[in-house]
N, C-alpha and C positions, 0 to 999 in steps of 0.2 A: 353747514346748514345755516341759514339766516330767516331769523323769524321776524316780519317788521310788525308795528303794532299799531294800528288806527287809532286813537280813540274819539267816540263816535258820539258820547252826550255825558254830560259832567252839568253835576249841579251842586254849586258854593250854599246851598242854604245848608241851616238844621232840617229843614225838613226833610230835606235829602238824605242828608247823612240820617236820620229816623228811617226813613223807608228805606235805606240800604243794608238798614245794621242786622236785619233779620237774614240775609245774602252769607254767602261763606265766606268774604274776606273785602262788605263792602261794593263790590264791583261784580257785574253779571258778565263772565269773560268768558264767547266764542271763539273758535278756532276753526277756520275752514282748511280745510285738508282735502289737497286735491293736485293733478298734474298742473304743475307754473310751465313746463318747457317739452312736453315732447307728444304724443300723438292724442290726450285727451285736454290739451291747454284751451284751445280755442272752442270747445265744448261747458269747459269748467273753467279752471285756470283764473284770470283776474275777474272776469264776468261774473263767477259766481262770489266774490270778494264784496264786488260793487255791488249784488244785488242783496246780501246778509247786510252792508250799510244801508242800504235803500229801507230794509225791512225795519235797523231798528230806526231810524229816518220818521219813517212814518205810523210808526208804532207810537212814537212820540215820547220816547224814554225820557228825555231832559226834563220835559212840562210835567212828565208823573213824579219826577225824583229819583228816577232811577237815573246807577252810574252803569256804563255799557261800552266794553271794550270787543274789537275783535284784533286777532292778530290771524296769520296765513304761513303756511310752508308747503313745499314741497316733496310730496312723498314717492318722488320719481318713478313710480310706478313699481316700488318694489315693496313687499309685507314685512320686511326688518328696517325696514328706513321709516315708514307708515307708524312700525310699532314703539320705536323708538320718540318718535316725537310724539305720539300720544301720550308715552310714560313719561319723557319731559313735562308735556305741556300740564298733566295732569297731579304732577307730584309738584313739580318745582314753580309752574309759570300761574298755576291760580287759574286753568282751563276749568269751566264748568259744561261745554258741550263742545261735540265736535260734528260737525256737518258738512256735508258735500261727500268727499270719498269717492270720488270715479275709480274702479279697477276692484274686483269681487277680492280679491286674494288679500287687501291692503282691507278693503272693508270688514271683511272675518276678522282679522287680526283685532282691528280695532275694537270690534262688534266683544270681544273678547274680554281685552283690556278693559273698557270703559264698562262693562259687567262687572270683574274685580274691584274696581273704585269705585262704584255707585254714580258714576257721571253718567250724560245722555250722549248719545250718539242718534243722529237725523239723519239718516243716508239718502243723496238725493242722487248720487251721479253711479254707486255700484247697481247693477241690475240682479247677482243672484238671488234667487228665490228661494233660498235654506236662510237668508237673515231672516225669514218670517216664519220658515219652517224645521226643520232639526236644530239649528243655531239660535232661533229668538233667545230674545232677551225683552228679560223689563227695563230695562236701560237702553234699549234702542227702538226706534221708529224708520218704517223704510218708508219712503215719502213717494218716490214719483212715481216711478213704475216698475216694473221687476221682468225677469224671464218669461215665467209662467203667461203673465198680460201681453207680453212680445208673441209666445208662441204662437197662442190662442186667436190675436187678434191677425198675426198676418198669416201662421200657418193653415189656420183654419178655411180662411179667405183665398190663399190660392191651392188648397186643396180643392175644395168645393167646386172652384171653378176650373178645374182639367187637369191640374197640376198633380198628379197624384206619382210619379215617380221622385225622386230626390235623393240629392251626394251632397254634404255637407262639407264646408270649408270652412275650419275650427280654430278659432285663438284658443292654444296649448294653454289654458290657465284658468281658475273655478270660474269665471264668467262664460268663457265661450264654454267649455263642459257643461254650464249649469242652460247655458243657451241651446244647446245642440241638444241635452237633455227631451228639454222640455218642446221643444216644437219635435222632434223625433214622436214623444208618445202621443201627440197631437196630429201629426201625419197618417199614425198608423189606428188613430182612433176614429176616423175619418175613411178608411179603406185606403190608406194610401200605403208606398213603400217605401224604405230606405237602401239603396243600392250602392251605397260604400261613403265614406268618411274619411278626411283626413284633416289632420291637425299641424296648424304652423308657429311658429314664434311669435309672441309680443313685438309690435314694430318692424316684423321684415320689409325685407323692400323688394323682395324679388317674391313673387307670387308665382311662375310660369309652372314650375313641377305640380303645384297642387290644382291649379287650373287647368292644365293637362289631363290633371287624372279624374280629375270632373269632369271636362268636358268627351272621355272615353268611354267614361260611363254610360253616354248615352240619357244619362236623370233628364227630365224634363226641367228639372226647378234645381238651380245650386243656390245651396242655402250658403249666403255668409252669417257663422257667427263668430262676428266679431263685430269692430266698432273703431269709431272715429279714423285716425291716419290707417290704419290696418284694411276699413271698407274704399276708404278714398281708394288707395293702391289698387285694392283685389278687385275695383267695379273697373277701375282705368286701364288694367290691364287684361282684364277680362274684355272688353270692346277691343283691343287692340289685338287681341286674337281672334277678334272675331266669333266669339262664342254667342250673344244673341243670335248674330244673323245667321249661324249656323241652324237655329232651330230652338237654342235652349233658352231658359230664364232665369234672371237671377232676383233670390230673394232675399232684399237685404233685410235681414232680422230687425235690428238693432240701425236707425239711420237718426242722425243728427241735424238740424239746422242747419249747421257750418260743415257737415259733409259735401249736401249740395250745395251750398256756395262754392265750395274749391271744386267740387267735380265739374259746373257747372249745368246748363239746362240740358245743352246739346247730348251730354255723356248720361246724364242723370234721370230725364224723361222717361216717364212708366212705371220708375220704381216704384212700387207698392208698399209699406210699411205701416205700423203702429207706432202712433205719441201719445202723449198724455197732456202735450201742452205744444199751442201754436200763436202766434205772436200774432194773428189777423182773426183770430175770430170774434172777439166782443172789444168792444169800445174802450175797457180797463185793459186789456193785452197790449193793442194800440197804444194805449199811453205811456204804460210800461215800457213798452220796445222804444218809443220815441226819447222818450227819458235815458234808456241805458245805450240807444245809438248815441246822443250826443257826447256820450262822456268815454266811450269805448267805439274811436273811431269810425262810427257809423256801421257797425257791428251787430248784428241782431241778436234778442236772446234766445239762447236754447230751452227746452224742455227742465235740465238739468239745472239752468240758471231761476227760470223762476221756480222750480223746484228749491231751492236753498229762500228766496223771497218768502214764499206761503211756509217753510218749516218754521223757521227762523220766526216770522209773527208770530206763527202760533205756540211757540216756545215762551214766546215772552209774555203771551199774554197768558200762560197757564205760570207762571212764575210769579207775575201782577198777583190772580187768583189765589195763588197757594202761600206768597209772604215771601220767599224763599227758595232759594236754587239750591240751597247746601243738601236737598238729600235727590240721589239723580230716579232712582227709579220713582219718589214719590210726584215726583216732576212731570216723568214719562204718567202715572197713572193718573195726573191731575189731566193729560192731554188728550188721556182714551177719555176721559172722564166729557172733557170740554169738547161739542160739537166743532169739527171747521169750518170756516167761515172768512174766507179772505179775494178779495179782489181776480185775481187769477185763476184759483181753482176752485173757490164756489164753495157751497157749502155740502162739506163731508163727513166725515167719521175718521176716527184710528180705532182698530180693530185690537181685540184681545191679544192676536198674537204679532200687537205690531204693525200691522197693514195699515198704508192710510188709503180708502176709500175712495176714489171718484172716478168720473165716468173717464173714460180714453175715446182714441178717433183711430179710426184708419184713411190714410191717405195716400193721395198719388202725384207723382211730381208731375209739376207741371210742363208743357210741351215752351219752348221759347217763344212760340207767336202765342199760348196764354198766359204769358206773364205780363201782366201791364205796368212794373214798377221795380225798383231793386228789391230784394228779398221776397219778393212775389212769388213765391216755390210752390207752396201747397193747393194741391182742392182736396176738399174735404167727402171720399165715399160713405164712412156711416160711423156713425155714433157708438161708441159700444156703453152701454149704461155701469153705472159704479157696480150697481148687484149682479152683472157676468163681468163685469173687467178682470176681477184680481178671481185667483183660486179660492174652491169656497173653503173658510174656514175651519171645519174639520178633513181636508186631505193634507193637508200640512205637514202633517206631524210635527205640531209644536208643541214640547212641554209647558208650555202655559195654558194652553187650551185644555188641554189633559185634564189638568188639576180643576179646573173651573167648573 
C-alpha cells in the first residue's frame, strides 16, 4: 500500500505555529479514502483528492495560519484493507479526518474505527443509510446523499407514474442490501410490487444470468442496485439483450456523472435517477467543474466529488471556530452546531444523527440531439426540497436521537 502526502498550505510565521499549537500535533491532517483503481475510481478516486485540495485552497488555510496536510490511499474496495489504513492512518500517521469512502462495507468499518479514536469521519461516496441510522456516530457526518434519498426520490417517481411491478438486480454487499432495502419498502408504500430479486458480485463482468431472470419476470421496472462499473455493465448489457425494447425499464438507483459518459447518450437516454449535485445548475457549479476539468483531463465532477469540496470546508471552518481538531466528536458537534454554507450545496444543516441536509434533484438523461455540449447529460424534472430529501429524523433509529 502506498500512501503519497500533498502538503497543501504551510505557514514559517509564529503566528502560525500559535494557531496551530492548539491542533493535535500542529498540523490539520486529512485523509481521503476511496477506490484509486477499479469500478468507483472515476466517480471518487483522484477527483475527489483534487477537490478536498481545492477546499482547503479556498478556505484559505495559509493566510489563517493554519498547517493542512492531506494524504490518499486505496482501499480496494475491501472493509479489511479500508480498516487497516484508517488504523494506520489514525494511530501512526497523525490522520485527524477521513473523508470520501465510496463502498458501504469499507464505510461501516471505518464509521467504527474513527468512533473508537475520537476522530471525524465525512462520508461522501458510501450511500448506506444505517451511517445515519442503527450505526451513527458522533464522529461521523454522511454528507451527500444516502439510500433512503435514492429510494424515495426515484422509486417514488417511477412508481407513481406506471411502474408499479419491479425485480431487483443487487450488488451482494451492505450498499446494494441497504439500496434494494429501501426503495423495496418505497415501492410497496406506494401500492407497488416486488416480483423477485437477485444479487451479484462486486465488479462482475458478466450480468446475463441475472438479467435473464429479470427480464422473465415479466417486472415492469428492473431496479439496479448497484453503482458506477457494476450499472455501466448491467445498463450495456441490458440494451444488448434487448430488454427495454422488449417492454421493460430500467431503474438505475444509484447513477453517476461518469456512468453516463462511458455508457454514453445513445445507451444512457431516459434514465431516470436522483443526485444531490450537478455540475450545470448555478454559475458556482460551472466554475467548479471548469476548474476541476482543467486539471483532471477534462473530466467532469461527480456528485461524490463536490461532496468531499463542501465536507472538507465545512470541517475546516468548524475547526477555525472551535481552536482545535484534537477532540473528533467535539469537531463533529461544533458542525451540527455550525449552519452550511458553501458554494456548491448552499446553505444547510447537519442533523442530530449525522445527516447533512439539503435539497436533491431528480433527473433524466438526456437524448444526444439535447445535448448541446460535452458533459451536457442532465435536464432537470424536480427539485426535491432538504425537509423530504433525507428520512425524517426520528425513523432512523439512531442512538443519538434517542438520547436527545
Amino acid at each position: 500500500m502506498r500512501i503519497r502526502t500533498i502538503l497543501l498550505a504551510a505557514a514559517a510565521t509564529l503566528a502560525a505555529t500559535t494557531a496551530n499549537a492548539q491542533n493535535s500535533d500542529g498540523v490539520v491532517r486529512i485523509g481521503v479514502l476511496n477506490d484509486q483503481s477499479a469500478l468507483y475510481a472515476d466517480m471518487s478516486g483522484q477527483g475527489s483528492v483534487w477537490a478536498a485540495r481545492k477546499a482547503v485552497e479556498d478556505f484559505g488555510a495559509a493566510a489563517k495560519g493554519m498547517k493542512v496536510e492531506i494524504v490518499f490511499a486505496d482501499h480496494q474496495n475491501k472493509a479489511d484493507v479500508g480498516s487497516n489504513i484508517a488504523r494506520q492512518w489514525y494511530d501512526q500517521n497523525g490522520v485527524d479526518m477521513i473523508v470520501d469512502v465510496p463502498n458501504s462495507s469499507v464505510a461501516l468499518s471505518v464509521n467504527q474505527i474513527t468512533r473508537e479514536k475520537n476522530k471525524v469521519f465525512l462520508n461522501s461516496g458510501a450511500a448506506s443509510s444505517d451511517l445515519t441510522g442503527k450505526a451513527c456516530s458522533p464522529n461521523t457526518i454522511h454528507w451527500t446523499y444516502d439510500t433512503w434519498a435514492l429510494a424515495n426520490g426515484t422509486g417514488k417517481a417511477v412508481v407513481q407514474t406506471g411502474g408499479d411491478t419491479w425485480f431487483f438486480v443487487t450488488a451482494d454487499y451492505a450498499f446494494g442490501h441497504a439500496l434494494e432495502r429501501d426503495t423495496e419498502a418505497v415501492v410497496l408504500a406506494n401500492g407497488g410490487k416486488v416480483l423477485g430479486k437477485v444479487r451479484h458480485p462486486l465488479q462482475t463482468q458478466d450480468f446475463s444470468s441475472f438479467l435473464l431472470q429479470a427480464q422473465g419476470s415479466g417486472a415492469k421496472i428492473i431496479g439496479l442496485a448497484n453503482a458506477g462499473g457494476d450499472t455501466i455493465n448491467s445498463v450495456k448489457q441490458a440494451a444488448e439483450f434487448g430488454i427495454t425494447q422488449g417492454g421493460q425499464n430500467l431503474a438505475a438507483l444509484l447513477v453517476f456523472l461518469t456512468d453516463v459518459h462511458s455508457l454514453g447518450l445513445k445507451t444512457a437516454q431516459g434514465l431516470v435517477f436522483t443526485a444531490a449535485w450537478y455540475w450545470d445548475l448555478t454559475d458556482d457549479d460551472r466554475a467548479f467543474a471548469k476548474a476541476f476539468a482543467a486539471d483532471n483531463k477534462g473530466m467532469h465532477p461527480t456528485m461524490v466529488q463536490a461532496g468531499v469540496y463542501s465536507a472538507v470546508m465545512h470541517y475546516l471552518k468548524a475547526v477555525e471556530a472551535l481552536g482545535s481538531d484534537a477532540d473528533g466528536a467535539a469537531v463533529v458537534a461544533k458542525m451540527k452546531e455550525m449552519p452550511t454554507d458553501d458554494k456548491l450545496f448552499g446553505k444547510g444543516q447537519v442533523r442530530a444523527d449525522g445527516r447533512k441536509i439539503h435539497d436533491i434533484y431528480l433527473f433524466e438523461v438526456k437524448t444526444p440531439a439535447e445535448s448541446k455540449a460535452p458533459w451536457d447529460y442532465y435536464k432537470l424534472r424536480a427539485t426535491i426540497p432538504a425537509a423530504d430529501a433525507f428520512r425524517p429524523l426520528d425513523q432512523g433509529d439512531c442512538p443519538l436521537v434517542k438520547r436527545s
